[in-house]
PALUMGU-528292 format. One record per residue (C-alpha): residue number from 1; y, x, z. Coordinates in Angstrom, 3 decimals, always signed. Each point is the difference from the previous one (the first is absolute). Layout:
! PALUMGU-528292
PT   seq         c2         c1         c3
PT   NUM          Y          X          Z
...
END
This chain:
! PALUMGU-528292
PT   seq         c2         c1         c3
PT     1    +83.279    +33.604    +83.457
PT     2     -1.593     -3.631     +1.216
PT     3     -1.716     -0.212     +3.464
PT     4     -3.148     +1.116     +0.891
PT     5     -2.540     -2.865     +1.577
PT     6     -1.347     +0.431     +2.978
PT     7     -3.078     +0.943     -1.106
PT     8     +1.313     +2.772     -1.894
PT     9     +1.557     +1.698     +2.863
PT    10     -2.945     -0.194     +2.388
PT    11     -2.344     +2.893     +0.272
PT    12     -3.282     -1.270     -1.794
PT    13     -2.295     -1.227     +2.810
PT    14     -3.246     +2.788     -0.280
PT    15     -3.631     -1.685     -0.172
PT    16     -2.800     +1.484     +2.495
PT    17     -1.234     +2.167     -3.041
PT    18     +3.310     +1.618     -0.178
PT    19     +0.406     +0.645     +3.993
PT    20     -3.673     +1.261     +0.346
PT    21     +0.592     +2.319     -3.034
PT    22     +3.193     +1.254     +1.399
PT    23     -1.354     +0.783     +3.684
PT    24     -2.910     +1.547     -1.551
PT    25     +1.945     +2.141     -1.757
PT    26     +2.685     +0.680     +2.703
PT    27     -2.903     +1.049     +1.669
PT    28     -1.562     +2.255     -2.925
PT    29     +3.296     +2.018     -0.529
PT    30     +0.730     +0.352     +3.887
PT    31     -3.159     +1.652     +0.605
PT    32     -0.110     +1.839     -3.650
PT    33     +3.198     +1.182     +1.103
PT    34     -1.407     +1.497     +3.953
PT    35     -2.792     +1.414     -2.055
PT    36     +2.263     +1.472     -2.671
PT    37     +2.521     +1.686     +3.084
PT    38     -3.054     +1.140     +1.603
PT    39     -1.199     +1.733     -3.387
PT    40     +3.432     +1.544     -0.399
PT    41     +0.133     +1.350     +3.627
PT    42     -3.443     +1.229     +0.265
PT    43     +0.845     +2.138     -3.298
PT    44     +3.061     +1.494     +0.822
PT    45     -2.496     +0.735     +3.408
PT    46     -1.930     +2.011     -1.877
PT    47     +2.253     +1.184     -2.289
PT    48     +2.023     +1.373     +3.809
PT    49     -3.052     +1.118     +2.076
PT    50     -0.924     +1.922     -3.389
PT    51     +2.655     +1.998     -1.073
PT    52     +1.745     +0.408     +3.668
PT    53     -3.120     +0.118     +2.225
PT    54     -2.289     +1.730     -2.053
PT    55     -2.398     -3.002     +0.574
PT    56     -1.340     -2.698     -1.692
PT    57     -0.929     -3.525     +1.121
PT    58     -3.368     +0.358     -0.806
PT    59     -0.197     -4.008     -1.091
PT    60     +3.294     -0.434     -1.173
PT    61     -0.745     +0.329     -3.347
PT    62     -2.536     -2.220     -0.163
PT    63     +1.329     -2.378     +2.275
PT    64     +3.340     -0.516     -2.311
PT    65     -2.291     -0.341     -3.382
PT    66     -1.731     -2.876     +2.013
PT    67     +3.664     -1.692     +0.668
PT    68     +1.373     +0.804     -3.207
PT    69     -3.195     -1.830     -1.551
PT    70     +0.515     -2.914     +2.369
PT    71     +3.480     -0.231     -0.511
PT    72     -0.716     -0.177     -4.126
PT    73     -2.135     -2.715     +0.569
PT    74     +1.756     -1.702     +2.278
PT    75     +3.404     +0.169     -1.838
PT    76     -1.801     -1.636     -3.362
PT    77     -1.015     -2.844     +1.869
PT    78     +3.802     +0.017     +0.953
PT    79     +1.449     +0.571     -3.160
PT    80     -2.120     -2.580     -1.465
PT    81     +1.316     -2.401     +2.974
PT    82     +3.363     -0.329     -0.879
PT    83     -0.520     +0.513     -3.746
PT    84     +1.450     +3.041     -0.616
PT    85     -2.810     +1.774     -1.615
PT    86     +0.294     +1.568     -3.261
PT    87     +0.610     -2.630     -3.297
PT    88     -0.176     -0.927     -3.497
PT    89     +3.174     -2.512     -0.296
PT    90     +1.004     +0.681     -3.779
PT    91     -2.909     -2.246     -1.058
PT    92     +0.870     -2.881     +2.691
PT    93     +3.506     -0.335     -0.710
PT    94     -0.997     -1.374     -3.625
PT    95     -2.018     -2.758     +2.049
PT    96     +1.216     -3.312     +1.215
PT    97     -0.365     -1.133     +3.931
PT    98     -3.522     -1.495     -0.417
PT    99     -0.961     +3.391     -2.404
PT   100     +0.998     +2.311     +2.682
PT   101     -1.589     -2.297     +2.342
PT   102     -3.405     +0.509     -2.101
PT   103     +0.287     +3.407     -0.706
PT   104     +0.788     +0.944     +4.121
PT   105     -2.861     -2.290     +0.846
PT   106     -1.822     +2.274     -2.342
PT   107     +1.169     +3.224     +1.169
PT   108     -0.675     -1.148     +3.719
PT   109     -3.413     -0.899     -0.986
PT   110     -1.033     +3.032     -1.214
PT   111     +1.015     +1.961     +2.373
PT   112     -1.384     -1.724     +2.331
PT   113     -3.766     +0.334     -1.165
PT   114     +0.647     +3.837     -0.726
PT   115     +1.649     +0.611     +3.816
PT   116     -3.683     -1.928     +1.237
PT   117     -1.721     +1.252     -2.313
PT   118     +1.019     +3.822     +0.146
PT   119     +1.961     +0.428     +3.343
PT   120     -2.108     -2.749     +2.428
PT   121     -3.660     +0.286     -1.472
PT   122     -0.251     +3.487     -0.708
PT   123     +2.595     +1.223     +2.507
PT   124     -2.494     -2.121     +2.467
PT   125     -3.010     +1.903     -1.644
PT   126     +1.756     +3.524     -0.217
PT   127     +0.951     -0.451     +3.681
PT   128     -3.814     -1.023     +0.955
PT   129     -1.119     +2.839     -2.059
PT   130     +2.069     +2.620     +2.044
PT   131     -0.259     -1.387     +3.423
PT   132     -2.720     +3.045     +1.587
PT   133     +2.143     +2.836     -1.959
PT   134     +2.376     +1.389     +2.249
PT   135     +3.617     +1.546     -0.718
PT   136     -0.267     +4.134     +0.531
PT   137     +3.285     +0.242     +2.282
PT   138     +0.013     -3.410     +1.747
PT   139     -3.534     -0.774     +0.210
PT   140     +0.359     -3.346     -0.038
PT   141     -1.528     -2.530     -2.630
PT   142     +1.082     +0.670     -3.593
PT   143     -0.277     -4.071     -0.063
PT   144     +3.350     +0.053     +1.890
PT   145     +1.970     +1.371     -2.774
PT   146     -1.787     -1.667     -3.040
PT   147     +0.298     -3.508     +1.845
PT   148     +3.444     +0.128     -1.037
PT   149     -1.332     -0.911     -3.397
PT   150     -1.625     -2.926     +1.299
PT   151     +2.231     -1.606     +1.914
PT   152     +2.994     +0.985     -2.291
PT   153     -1.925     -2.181     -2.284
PT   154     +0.066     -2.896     +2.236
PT   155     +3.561     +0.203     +1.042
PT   156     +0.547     -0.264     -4.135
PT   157     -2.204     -2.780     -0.669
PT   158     +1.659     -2.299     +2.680
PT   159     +3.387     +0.994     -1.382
PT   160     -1.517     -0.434     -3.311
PT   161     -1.353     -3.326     +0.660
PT   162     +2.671     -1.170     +2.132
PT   163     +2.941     +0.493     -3.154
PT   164     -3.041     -1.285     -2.266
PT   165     +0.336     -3.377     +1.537
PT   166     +3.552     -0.508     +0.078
PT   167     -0.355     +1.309     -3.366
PT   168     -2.179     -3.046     -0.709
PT   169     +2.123     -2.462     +2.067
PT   170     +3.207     +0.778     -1.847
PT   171     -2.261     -0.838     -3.235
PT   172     -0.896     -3.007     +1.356
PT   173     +3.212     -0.931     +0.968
PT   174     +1.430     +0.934     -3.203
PT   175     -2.714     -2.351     -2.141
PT   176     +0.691     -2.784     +2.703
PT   177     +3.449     +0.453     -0.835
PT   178     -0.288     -0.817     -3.802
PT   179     -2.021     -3.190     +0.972
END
């Protein structure tokens, strides 16, 4: 075994892109995971004041579909942060560094227009379109829960975007490479 450089044994040194998309999502799965515990303990509430009180949280139910939909939302915008989201790799591996490099600057691509497209624009006009209805339980704004469309959307596009462009900047750096 020969010696390892020095750069070889240092940690690589992360960019501002890389440090903004890890807070971000430090902060995503932190508060995906208060919501989630919250959702679990307001179930097995119910699922207690039910069976040994004889009495039912009257929003419970409805309060814990709201989370759970949040926390769906919420948790693909995570999952899509740290790349983890489901994949199609027996095509890639047939690919060389700059094909992969294409075809994931593909794939990023079009997700990204179908998360604005589908989960920003019409979660934004869904949300709009609810906003005077109000839940039966909670009576609170139906826009509450179906925001969680919306701005799940957003918290995917800027993950989206953000691995887009390192995406393209290890493309770049791979052409200026050949040069």
């Amino acid at each position: 075994m020969g010696k390892k450089s020095n750069s070889q044994l240092k940690p690589k040194k992360k960019d501002k892109l890389d440090r903004f998309l890890d807070y971000h999502n430090y902060i995503l799965e932190n508060f995906t995971f208060f919501l989630f515990i919250a959702f679990i303990i307001l179930g097995f509430s119910q699922i207690m004041s039910r069976y040994i009180l004889n009495r039912s949280i009257i929003w419970g139910e409805q309060m814990s579909r709201f989370m759970f939909v949040w926390c769906i939302f919420l948790g693909s915008a995570l999952v899509i942060g740290k790349g983890e989201h489901i994949q199609l790799s027996f095509f890639v591996k047939k690919y060389s560094e700059r094909g992969y490099l294409y075809i994931n600057i593909l794939k990023m691509f079009i997700m990204l227009i179908i998360v604005i497209y589908l989960f920003v624009i019409d979660g934004f006009k869904i949300t709009k379109a609810v906003h005077s209805q109000l839940s039966p339980a909670m009576n609170i704004s139906m826009s509450i829960p179906y925001s969680s469309i919306f701005f799940g959307g957003i918290l995917m596009s800027i993950n989206i975007s953000i691995k887009l462009v390192k995406e393209l900047k290890k493309l770049f750096f791979l052409r200026k490479g050949e040069n």
